[in-house]
C-alpha positions in Angstrom: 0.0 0.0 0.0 1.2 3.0 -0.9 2.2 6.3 1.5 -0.9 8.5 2.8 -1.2 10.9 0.1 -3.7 13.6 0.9 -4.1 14.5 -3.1 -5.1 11.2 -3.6 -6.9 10.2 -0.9 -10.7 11.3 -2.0 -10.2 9.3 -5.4 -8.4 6.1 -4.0 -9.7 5.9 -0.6 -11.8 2.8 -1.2 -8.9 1.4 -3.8 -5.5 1.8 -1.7 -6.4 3.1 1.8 -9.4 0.5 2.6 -7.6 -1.7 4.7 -6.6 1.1 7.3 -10.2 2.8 7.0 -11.4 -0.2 8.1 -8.7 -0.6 10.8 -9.8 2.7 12.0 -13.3 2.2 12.2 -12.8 -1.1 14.2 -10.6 0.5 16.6 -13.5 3.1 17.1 -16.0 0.3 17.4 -13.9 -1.9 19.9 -13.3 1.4 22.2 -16.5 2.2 22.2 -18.0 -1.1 22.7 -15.8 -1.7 26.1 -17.2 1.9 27.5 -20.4 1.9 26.5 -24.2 0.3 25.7 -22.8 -2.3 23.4 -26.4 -2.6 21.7 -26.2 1.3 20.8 -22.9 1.3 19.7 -23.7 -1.7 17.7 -26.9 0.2 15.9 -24.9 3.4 15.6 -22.0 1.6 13.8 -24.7 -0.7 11.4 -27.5 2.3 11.1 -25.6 5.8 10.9 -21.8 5.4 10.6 -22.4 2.6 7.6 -23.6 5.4 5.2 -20.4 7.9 7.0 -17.9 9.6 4.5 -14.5 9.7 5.6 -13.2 13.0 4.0 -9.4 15.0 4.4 -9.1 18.2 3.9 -7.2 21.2 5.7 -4.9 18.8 7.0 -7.1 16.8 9.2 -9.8 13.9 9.3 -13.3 14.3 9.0 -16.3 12.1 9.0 -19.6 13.3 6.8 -22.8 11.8 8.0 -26.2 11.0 6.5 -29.1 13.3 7.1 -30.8 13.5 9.7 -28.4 10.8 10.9 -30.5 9.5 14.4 -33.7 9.6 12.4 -32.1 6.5 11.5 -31.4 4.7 14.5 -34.0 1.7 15.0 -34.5 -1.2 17.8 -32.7 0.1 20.6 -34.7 1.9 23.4 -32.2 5.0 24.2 -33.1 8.9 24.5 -32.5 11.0 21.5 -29.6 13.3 23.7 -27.8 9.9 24.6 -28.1 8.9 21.3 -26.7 11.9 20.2 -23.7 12.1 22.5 -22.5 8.9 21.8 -22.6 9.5 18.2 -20.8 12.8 18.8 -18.1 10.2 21.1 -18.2 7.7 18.1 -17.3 10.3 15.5 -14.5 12.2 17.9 -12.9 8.9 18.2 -13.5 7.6 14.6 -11.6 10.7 13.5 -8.7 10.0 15.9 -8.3 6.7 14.9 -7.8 7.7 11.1 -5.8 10.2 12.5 -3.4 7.3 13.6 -4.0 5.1 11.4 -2.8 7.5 8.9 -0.4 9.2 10.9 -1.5 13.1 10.5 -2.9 16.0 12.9 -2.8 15.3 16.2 -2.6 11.5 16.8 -3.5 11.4 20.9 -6.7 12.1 21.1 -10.2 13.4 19.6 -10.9 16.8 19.0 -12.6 18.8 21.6 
């Protein structure tokens, strides 16, 4: 695989860079999973963040959601401002993983 290239990245990002989105977004998943509601975390991940656009631009990572992104969130019993913070944890640490992953912006943690 070839060397994080942010020109490239929007054009090849499900060509030569899918194995480390998928790395991050596991590594998001698994943190999240050990801290929190496993079932909400599991119908965030499979009902918002499948439809998620990782983008790069100004030198950092972020993620582009559906519309109306918790109108989408079916099955689990949770209140529409927990659902909403942990999607707002889910992102913040999905865009620190690519971070890593792709070794760019600050790599330690998610943006405040």
């Amino acid at each position: 695989m070839a060397d994080f290239d942010p020109e490239t990245f929007e054009a090849e990002k499900y060509r030569e860079y899918f194995p480390k989105l998928q790395s991050a977004y596991k590594r998001a998943f698994d943190r999240l999973n050990e801290e929190y509601d496993s079932q909400i975390v599991h119908a965030i991940d499979q009902q918002i963040l499948n439809e998620s656009e990782p983008v790069y631009e100004d030198g950092d990572f972020t993620l582009e959601l559906p519309e109306d992104p918790l109108d989408r969130l079916e099955g689990v019993v949770v209140s529409d401002d927990r659902a909403a913070e942990l999607l707002d944890v889910y992102v913040d640490e999905i865009e620190a993983q690519l971070r890593s992953v792709f070794g760019v912006g600050n790599q330690d943690e998610p943006k405040a």
